[in-house]
GUKE-710201 format. One line per field, with one value per residue: residue in three letters; residue number from 1; x, y, z of N, C-alpha, C, CB in turn. Coordinates in Angstrom, 1 decimal. Glycine has a CB too. Layout:
N
residu	[ALA;...]
num	[NUM;...]
nc1	[X;...]
nc2	[Y;...]
nc3	[Z;...]
cac1	[X;...]
cac2	[Y;...]
cac3	[Z;...]
cc1	[X;...]
cc2	[Y;...]
cc3	[Z;...]
cbc1	[X;...]
cbc2	[Y;...]
cbc3	[Z;...]
END
This chain:
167
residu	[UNK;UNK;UNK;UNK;UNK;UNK;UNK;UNK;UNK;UNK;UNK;UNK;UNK;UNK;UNK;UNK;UNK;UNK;UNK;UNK;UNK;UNK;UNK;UNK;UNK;UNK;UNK;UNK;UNK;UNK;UNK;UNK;UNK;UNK;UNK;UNK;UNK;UNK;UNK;UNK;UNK;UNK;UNK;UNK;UNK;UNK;UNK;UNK;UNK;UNK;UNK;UNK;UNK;UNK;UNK;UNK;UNK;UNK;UNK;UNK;UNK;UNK;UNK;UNK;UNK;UNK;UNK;UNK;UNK;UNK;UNK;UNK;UNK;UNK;UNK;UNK;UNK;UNK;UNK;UNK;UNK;UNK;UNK;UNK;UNK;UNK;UNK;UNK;UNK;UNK;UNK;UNK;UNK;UNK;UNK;UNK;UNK;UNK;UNK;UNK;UNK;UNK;UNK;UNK;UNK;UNK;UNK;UNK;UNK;UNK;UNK;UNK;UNK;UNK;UNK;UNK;UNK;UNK;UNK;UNK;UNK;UNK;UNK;UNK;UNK;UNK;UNK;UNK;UNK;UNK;UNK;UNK;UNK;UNK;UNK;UNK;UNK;UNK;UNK;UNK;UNK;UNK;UNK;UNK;UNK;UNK;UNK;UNK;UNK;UNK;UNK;UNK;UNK;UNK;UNK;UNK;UNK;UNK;UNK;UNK;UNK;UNK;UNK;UNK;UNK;UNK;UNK]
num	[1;2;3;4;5;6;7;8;9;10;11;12;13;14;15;16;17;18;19;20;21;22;23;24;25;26;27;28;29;30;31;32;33;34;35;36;37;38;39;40;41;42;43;44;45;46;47;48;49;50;51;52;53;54;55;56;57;58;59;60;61;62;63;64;65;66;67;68;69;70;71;72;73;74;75;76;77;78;79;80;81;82;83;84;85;86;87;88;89;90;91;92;93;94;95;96;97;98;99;100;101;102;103;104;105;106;107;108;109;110;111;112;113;114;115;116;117;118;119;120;121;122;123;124;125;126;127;128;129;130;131;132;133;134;135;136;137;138;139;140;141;142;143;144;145;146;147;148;149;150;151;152;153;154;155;156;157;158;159;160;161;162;163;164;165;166;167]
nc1	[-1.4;0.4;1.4;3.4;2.0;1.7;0.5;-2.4;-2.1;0.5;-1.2;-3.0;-1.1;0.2;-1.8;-2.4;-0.5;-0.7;-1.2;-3.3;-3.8;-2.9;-0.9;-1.7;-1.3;-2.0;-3.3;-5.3;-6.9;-5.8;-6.9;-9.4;-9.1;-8.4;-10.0;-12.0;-11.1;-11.5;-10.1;-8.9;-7.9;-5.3;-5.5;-3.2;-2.0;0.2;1.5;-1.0;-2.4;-3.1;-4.8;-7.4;-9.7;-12.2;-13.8;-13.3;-14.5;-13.2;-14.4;-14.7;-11.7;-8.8;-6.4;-3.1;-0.9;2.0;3.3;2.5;2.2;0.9;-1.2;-2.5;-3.1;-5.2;-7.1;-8.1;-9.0;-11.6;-11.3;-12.1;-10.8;-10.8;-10.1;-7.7;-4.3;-1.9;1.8;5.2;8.6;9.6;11.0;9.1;6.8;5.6;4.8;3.1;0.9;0.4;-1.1;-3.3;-3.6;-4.2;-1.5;1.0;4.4;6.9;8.9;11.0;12.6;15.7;17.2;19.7;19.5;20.6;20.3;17.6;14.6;15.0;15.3;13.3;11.2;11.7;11.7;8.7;7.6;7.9;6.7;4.3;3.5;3.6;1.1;0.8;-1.1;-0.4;1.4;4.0;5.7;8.0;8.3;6.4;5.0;6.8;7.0;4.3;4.0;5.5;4.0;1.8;2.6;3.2;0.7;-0.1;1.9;0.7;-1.4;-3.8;-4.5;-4.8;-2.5;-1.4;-0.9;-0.5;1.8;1.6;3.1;3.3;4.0]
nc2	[-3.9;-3.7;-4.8;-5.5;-6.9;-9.1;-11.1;-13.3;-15.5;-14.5;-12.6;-13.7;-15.7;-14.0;-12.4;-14.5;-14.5;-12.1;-9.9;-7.2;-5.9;-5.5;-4.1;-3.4;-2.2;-0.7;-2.7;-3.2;-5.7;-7.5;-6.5;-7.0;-9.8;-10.5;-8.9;-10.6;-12.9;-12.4;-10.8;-7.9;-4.9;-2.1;0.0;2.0;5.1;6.7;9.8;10.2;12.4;14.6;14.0;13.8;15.6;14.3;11.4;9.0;6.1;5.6;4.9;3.8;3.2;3.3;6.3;6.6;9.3;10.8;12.3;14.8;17.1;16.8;14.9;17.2;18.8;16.6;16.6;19.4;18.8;17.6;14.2;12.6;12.8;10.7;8.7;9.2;8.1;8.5;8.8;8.4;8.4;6.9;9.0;11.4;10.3;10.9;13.9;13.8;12.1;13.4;15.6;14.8;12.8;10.2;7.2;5.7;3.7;2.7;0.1;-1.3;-0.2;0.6;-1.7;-4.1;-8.0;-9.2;-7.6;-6.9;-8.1;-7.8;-4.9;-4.1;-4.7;-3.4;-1.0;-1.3;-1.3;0.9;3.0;2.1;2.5;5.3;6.2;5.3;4.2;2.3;-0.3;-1.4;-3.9;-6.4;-9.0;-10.0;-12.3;-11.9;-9.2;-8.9;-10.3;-8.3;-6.1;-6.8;-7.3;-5.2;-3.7;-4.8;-4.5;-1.6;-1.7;-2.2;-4.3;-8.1;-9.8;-12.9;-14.8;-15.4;-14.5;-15.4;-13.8;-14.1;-15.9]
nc3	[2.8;-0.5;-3.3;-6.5;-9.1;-12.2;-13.7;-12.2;-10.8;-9.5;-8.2;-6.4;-5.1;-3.5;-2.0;-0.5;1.2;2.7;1.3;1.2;-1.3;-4.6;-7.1;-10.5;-12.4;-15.4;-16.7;-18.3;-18.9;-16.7;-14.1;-14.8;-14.5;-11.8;-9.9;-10.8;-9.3;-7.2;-5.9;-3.6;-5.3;-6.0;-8.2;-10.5;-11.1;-11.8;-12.2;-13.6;-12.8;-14.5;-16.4;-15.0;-15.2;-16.0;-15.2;-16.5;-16.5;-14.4;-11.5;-8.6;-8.0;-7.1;-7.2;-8.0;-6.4;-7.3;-5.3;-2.6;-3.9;-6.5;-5.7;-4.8;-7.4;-8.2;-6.7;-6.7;-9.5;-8.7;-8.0;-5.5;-2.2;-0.9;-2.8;-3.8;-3.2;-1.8;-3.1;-1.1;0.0;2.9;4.5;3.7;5.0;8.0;7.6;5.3;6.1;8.2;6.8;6.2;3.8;2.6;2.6;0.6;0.6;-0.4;0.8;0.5;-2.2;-2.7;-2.2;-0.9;-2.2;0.7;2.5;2.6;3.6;6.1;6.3;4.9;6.7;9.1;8.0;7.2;9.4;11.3;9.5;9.5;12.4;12.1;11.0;8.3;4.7;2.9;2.4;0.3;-1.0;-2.0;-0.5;1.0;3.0;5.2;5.8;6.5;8.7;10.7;10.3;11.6;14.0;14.8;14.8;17.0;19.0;19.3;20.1;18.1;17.5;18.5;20.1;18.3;20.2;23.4;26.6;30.1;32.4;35.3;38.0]
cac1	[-0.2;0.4;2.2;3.1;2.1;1.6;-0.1;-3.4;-1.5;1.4;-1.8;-3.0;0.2;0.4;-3.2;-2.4;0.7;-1.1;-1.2;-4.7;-4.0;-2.1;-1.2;-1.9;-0.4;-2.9;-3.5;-7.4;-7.0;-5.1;-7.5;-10.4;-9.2;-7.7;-11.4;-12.9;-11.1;-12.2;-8.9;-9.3;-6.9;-5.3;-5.3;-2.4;-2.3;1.3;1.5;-2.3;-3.2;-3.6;-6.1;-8.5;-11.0;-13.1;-13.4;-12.9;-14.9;-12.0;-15.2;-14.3;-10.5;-7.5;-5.5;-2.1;-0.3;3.5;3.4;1.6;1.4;0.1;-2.2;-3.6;-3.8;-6.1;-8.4;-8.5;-9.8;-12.4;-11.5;-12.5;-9.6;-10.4;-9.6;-6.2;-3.2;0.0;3.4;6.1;9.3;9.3;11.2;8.4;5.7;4.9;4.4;2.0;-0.4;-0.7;-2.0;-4.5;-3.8;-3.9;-0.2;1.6;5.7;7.7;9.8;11.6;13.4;17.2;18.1;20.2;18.3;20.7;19.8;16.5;13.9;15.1;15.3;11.8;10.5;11.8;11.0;7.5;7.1;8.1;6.0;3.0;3.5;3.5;0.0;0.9;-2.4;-0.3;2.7;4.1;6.7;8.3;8.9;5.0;5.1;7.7;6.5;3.1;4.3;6.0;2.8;1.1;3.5;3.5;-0.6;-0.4;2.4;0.0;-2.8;-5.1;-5.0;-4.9;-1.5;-1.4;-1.0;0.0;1.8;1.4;4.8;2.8;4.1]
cac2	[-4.0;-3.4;-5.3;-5.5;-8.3;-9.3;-12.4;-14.2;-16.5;-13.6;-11.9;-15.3;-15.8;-12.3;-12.4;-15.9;-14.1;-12.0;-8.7;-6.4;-5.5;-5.7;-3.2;-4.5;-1.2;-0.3;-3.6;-3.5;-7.6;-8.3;-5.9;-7.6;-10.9;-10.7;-9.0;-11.7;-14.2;-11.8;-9.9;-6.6;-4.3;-0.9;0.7;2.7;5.9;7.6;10.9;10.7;13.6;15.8;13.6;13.5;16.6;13.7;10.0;7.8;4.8;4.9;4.9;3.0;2.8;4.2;6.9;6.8;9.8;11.1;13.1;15.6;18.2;15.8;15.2;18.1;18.6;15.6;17.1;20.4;18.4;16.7;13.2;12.5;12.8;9.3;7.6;9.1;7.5;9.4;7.6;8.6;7.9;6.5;10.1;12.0;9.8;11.7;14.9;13.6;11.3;14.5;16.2;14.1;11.7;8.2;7.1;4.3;4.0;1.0;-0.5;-1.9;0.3;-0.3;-1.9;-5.2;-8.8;-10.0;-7.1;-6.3;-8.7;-7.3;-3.4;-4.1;-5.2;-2.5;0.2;-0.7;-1.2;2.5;3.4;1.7;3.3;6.6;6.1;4.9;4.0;0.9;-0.4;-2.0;-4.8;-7.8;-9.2;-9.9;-12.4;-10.9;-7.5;-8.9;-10.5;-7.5;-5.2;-7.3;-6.9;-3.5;-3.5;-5.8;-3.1;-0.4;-2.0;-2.2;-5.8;-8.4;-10.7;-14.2;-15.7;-14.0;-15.9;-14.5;-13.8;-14.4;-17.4]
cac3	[2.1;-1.7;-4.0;-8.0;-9.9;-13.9;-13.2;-11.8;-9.8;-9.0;-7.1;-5.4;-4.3;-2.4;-1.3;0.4;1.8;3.5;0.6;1.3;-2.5;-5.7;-7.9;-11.6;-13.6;-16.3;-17.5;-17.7;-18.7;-15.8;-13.2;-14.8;-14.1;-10.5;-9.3;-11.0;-8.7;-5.8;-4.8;-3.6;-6.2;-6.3;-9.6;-10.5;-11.9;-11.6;-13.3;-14.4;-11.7;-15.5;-17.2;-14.1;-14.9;-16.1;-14.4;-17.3;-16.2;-13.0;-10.5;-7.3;-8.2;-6.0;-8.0;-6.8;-6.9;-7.1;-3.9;-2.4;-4.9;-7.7;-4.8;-4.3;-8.4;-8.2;-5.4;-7.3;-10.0;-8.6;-7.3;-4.4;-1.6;-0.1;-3.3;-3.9;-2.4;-2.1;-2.7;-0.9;0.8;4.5;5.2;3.9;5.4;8.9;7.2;4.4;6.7;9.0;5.8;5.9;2.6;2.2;2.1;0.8;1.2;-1.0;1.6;-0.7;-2.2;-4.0;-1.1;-1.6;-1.7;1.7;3.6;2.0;4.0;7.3;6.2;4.4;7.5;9.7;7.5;7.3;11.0;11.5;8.5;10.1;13.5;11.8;10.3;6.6;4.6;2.5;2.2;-0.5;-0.7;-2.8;0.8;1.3;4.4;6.4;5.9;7.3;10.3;11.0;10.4;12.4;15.3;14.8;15.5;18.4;20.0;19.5;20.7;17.2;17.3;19.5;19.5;18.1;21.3;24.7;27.9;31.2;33.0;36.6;37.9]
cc1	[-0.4;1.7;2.3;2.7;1.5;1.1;-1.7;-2.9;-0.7;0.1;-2.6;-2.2;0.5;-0.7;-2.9;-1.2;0.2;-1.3;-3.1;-5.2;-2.9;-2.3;-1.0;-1.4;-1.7;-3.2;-5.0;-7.5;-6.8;-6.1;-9.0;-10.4;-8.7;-9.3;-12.3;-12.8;-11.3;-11.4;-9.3;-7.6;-6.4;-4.8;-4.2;-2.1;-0.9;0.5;0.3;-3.2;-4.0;-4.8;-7.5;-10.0;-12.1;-12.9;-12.9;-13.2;-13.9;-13.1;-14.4;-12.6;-9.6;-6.7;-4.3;-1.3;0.8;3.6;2.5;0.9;0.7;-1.3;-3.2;-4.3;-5.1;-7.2;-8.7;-9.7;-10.7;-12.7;-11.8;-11.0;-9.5;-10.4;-8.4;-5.4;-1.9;1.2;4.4;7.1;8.9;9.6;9.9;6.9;5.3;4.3;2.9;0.9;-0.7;-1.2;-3.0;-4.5;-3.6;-2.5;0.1;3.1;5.7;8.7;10.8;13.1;14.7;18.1;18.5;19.2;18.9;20.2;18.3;15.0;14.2;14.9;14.1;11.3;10.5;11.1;9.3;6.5;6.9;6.9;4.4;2.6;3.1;1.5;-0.3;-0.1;-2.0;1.5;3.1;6.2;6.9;8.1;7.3;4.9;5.5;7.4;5.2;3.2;4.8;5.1;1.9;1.9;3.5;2.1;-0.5;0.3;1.8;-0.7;-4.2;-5.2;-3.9;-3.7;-2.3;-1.5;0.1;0.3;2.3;2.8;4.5;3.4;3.9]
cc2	[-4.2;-4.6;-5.7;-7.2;-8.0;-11.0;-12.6;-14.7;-15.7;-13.0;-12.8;-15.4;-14.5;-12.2;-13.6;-15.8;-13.3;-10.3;-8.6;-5.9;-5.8;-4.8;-4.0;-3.4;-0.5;-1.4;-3.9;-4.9;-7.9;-7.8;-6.7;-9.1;-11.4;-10.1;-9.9;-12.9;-13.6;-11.1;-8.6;-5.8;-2.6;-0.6;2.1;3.6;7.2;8.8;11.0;12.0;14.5;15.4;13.1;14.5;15.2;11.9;8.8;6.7;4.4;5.0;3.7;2.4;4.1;5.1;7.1;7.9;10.1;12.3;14.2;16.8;18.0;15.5;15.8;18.9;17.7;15.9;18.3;19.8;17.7;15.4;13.4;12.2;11.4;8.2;8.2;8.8;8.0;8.7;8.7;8.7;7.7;7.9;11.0;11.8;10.7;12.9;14.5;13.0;12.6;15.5;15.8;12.7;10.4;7.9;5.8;4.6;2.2;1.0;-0.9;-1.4;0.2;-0.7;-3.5;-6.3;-9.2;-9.4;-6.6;-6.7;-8.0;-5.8;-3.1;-3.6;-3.9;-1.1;0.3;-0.8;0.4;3.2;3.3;2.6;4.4;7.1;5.7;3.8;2.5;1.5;-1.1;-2.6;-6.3;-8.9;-9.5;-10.8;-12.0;-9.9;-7.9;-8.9;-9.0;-6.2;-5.5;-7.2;-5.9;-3.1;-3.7;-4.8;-2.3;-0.6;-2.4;-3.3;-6.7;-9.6;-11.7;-14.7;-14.2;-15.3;-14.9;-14.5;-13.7;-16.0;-17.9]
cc3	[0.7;-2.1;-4.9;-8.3;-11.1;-14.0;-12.0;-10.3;-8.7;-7.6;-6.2;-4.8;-3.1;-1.4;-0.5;1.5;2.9;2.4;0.8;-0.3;-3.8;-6.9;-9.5;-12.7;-13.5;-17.1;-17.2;-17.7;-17.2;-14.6;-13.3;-13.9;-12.8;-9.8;-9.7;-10.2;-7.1;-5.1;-4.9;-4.8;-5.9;-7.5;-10.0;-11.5;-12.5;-12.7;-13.9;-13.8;-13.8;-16.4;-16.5;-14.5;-15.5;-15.3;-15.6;-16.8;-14.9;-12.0;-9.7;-7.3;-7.4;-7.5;-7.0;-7.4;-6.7;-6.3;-3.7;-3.6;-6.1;-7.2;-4.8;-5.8;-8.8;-7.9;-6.0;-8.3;-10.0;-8.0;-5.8;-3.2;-1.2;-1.3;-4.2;-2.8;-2.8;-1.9;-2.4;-0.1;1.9;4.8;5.3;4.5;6.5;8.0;5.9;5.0;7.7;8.1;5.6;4.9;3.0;2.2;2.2;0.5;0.4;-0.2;1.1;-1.0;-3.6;-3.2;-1.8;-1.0;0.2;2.5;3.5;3.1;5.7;7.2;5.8;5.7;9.3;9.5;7.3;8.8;11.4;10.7;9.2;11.4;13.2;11.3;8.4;6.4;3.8;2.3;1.2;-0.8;-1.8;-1.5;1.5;2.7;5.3;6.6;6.6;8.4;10.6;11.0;11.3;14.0;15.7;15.8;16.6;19.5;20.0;19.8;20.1;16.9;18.2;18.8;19.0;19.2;22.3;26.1;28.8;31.9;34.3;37.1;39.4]
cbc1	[0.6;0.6;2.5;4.6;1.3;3.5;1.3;-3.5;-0.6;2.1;-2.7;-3.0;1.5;0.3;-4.5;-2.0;1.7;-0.2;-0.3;-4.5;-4.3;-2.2;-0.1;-3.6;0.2;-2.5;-2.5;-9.0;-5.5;-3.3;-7.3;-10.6;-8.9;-5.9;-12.1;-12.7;-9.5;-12.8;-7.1;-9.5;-7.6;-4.8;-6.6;-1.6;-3.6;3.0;2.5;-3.4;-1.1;-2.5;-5.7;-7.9;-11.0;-13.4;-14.9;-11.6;-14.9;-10.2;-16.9;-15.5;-10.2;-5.9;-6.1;-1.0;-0.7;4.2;4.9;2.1;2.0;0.8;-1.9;-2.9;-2.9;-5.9;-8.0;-7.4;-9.6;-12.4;-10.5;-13.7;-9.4;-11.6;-10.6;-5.8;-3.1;0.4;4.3;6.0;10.3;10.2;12.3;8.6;5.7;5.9;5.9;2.3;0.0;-0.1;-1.6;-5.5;-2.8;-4.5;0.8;0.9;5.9;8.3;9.4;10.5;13.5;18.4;17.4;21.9;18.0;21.8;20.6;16.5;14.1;16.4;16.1;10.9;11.1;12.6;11.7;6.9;8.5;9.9;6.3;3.0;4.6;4.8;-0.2;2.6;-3.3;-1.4;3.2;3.3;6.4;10.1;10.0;4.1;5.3;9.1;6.1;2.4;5.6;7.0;2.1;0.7;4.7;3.6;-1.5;0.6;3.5;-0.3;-3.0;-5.2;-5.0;-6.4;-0.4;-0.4;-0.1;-2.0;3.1;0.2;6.2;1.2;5.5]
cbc2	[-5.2;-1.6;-5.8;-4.8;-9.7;-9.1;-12.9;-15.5;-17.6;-12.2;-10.8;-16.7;-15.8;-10.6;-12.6;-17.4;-13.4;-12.6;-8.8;-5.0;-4.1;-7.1;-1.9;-5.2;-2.0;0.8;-4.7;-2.7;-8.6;-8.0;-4.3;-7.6;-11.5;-9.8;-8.0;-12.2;-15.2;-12.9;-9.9;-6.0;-4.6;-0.3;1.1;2.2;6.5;6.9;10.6;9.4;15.4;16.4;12.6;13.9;18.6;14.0;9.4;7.6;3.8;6.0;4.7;1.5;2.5;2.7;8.2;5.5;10.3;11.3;13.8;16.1;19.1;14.2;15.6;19.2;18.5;14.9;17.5;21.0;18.3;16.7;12.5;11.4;13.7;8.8;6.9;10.3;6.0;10.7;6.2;9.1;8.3;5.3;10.7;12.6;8.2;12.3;15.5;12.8;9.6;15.4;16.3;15.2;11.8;7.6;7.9;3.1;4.6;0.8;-1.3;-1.5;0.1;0.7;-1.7;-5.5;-10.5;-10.4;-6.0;-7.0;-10.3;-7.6;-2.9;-5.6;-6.9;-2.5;0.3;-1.4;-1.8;3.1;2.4;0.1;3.6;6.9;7.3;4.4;5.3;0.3;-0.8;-1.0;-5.1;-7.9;-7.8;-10.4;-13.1;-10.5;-6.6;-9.7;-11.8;-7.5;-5.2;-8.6;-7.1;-2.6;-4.1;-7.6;-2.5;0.3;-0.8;-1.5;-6.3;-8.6;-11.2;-14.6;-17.8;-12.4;-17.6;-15.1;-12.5;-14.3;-17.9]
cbc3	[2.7;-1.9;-3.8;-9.0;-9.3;-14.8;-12.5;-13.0;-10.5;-10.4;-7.6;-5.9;-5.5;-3.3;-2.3;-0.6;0.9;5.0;-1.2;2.5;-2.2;-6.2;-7.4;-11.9;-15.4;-17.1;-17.5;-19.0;-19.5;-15.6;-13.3;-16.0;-14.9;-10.2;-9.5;-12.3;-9.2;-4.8;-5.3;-1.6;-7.6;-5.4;-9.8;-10.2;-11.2;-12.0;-14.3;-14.5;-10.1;-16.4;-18.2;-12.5;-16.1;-17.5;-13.6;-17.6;-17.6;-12.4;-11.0;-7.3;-9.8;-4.8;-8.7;-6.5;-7.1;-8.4;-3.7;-1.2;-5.3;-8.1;-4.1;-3.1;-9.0;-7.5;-3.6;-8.0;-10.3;-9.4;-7.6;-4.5;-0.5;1.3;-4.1;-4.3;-2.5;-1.0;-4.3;-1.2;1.0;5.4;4.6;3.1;5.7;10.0;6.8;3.2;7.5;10.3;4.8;5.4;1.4;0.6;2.7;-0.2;3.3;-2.6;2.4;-1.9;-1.1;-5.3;0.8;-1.3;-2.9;1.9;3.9;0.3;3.5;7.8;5.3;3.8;7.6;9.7;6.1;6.2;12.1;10.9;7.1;10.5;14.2;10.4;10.6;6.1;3.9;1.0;3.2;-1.4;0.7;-3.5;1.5;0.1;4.6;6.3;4.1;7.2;10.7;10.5;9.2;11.8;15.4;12.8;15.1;18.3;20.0;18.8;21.2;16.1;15.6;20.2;20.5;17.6;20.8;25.2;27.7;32.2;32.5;36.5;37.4]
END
């Protein structure tokens, strides 16, 4: 699971939530000092697919790009496919993960806050089922539990607890 922060603490707080990453922009300060406190990070690159023909010191960083065909500008140029990550809607998520890419999907959205925590949590259930590579959310606990539920119905991880209905 993905999720923005502008802050130290902002990506502590997500990481303790249960976030696998935190997107930090382009703020080389802020990416320095959140691997310094040991969080894993994804580095975000919108719209940079055109200034890839060279790496620019981005070694071991995710480039995220604005859908498949930024994508596959990327891969023309050189990066390596398994460190671009393709954003885009839940609709077009099947179709991009059986292309093979990495995909992440903001659950999110411009949906309102009352209904937001429930629609998150749906939308990245479905998202997950499909094969989507991150998800990204304000909504970082709930969205976990609910990722994690998701595994447990598929089988790729083993519930929390389990009670036998033998009696």
């Amino acid at each position: 699971m993905l999720t923005r922060v502008s802050s130290v603490a902002e990506a502590s707080e997500a990481a303790r939530a249960g976030a696998r990453f935190v997107d930090a922009g382009t703020d080389e300060a802020l990416v320095l000092a959140i691997r310094q406190a040991g969080l894993g990070v994804l580095i975000c690159g919108t719209g940079a697919a055109a200034d890839l023909g060279r790496d620019n010191g981005n070694a071991g960083r995710q480039l995220l790009c604005a859908g498949p065909a930024e994508a596959d500008l990327a891969a023309r140029r050189g990066i390596a496919r398994d460190r671009i990550v393709v954003q885009v809607t839940a609709s077009e998520a099947a179709d991009t993960v059986r292309a093979g890419w990495l995909t992440l999907v903001d659950v999110d959205g411009d949906i309102a806050v009352a209904s937001g925590v429930a629609r998150a949590g749906a939308t990245a259930a479905v998202c997950a089922w499909l094969g989507v590579s991150l998800i990204s959310t304000r909504y970082v606990a709930e969205v976990r539990r609910c990722l994690d539920m998701t595994e447990s119905i598929r089988g790729a991880r083993l519930p929390a607890w389990a009670v036998r209905g033998l009696g």
